[in-house]
N, C-alpha and C positions, 0 to 999 in steps of 0.2 A: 706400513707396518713399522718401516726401523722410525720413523718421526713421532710412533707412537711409544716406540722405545724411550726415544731422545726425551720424551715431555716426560714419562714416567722418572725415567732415571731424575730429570732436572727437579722433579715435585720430590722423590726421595731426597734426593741430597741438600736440598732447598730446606725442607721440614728437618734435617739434618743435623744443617749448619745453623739452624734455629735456635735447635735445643743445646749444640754447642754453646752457641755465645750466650745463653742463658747462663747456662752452669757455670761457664766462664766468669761473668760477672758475678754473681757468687763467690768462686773460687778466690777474684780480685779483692771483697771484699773479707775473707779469712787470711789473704796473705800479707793483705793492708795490718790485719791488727795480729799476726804474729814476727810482720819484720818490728814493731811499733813494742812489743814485747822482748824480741830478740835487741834489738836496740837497746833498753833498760839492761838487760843481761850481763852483753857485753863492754854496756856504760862500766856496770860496776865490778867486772872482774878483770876487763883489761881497756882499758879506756886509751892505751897504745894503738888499739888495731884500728879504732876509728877517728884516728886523727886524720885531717883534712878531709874528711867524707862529709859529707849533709844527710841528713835524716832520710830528705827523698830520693839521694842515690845511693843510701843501702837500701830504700825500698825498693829500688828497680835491680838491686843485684839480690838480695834476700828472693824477689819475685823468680826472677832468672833461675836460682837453684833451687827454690822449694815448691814454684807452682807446676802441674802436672805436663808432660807434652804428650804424653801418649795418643791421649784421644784425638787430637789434630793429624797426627801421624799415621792415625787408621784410620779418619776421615781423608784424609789426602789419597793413601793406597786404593781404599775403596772406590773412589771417586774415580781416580785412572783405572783402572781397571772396568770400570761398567761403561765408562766416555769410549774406551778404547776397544774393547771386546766384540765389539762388532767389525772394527775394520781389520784385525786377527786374523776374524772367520773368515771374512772377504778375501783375503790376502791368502789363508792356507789352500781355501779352497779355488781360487785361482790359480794358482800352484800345482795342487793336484789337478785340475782340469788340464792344463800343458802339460804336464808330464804324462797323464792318460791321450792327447792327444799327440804327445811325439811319440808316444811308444816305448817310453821310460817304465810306465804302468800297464799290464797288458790291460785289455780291454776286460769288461766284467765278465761277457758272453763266451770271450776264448778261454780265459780260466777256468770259467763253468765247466762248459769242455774238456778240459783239460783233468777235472777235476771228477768229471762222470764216465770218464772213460782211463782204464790204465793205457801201457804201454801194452797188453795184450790187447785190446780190443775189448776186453772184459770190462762189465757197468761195475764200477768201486762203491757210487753211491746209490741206492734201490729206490729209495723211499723219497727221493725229491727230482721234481724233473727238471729239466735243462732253465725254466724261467727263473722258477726256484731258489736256483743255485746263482743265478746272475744277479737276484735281487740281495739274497744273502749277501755274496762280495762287493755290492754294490753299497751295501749297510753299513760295511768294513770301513768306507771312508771316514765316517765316524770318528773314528778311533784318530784320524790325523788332527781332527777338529780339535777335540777331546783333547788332547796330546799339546797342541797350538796353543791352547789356553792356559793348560796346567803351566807349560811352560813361561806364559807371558805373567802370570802369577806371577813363580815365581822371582822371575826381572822383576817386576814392577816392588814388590814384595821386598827384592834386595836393596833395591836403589833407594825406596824410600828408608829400610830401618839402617842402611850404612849411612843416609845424613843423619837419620837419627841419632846414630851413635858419634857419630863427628861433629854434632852438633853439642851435645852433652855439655855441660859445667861442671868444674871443679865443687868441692865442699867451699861452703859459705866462705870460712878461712881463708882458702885460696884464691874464692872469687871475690873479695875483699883487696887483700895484696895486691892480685892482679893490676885490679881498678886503680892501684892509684900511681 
């Protein structure tokens, strides 16, 4: 089952990063002819800012601030997140299993219990019997699974958009001066 996971995940991301580098090249292609524009531009209004620059190294810094990254960026998250998501689950729910067996978690069957009888002796719950009620809390565990992942989202989710954002380029301007 999870190998059948593995190939699926690897065909999604595969068929993916396909249609990425498609676009990509594309994209290459429109950024080709507006650094080639921008270049003209800035020939003729300040031909100060590209002194000692070459043609093909404002292309690669023009490309640097005006080509997209986004999509890569939510290619990459996605990517860790379904590679990883299973060994989470593995992990949480190993987790919960030791702590239901040292007694950190009580047993499903004792809360049942617990749960069908008050402190008088008196049935709380009528309408579920004792199996019932251990399969109920037993469903419960769910909710750490649930819980595991939203969580490891979120990580994965931040790690990748704070390179995101630390990775960022200045305006053209800036990334021009920088360069030289």
């Amino acid at each position: 089952m999870l190998l059948t996971y593995y190939l699926l995940v690897l065909v999604i991301l595969g068929a993916w990063y396909g249609v990425l580098r498609t676009w990509q090249k594309r994209i290459d292609e429109d950024v080709r002819i507006g650094s080639e524009e921008e270049w003209k531009l800035i020939e003729r209004k300040e031909p100060k800012l590209l002194e000692g620059l070459t043609q093909d190294r404002f292309r690669e810094i023009f490309a640097r601030v005006e080509a997209p990254r986004a999509p890569f960026y939510t290619f990459t998250a996605v990517g860790i997140f379904l590679v990883f998501a299973p060994l989470v689950l593995a992990l949480t729910t190993t987790v919960i299993r030791f702590m239901e067996l040292s007694g950190i978690i009580p047993q499903p069957g004792e809360q049942a219990q617990q749960i069908q009888l008050s402190a008088d002796g008196i049935r709380l719950v009528r309408t579920a019997d004792l199996e019932a009620l251990q399969l109920i809390l037993q469903g419960w565990g769910g909710f750490f699974n649930f819980f595991s992942l939203l969580l490891f989202w979120v990580i994965v989710f931040y790690a990748v958009m704070r390179r995101y954002h630390l990775k960022r380029p200045g305006t053209l301007r800036d990334e021009v001066l920088r360069s030289r």
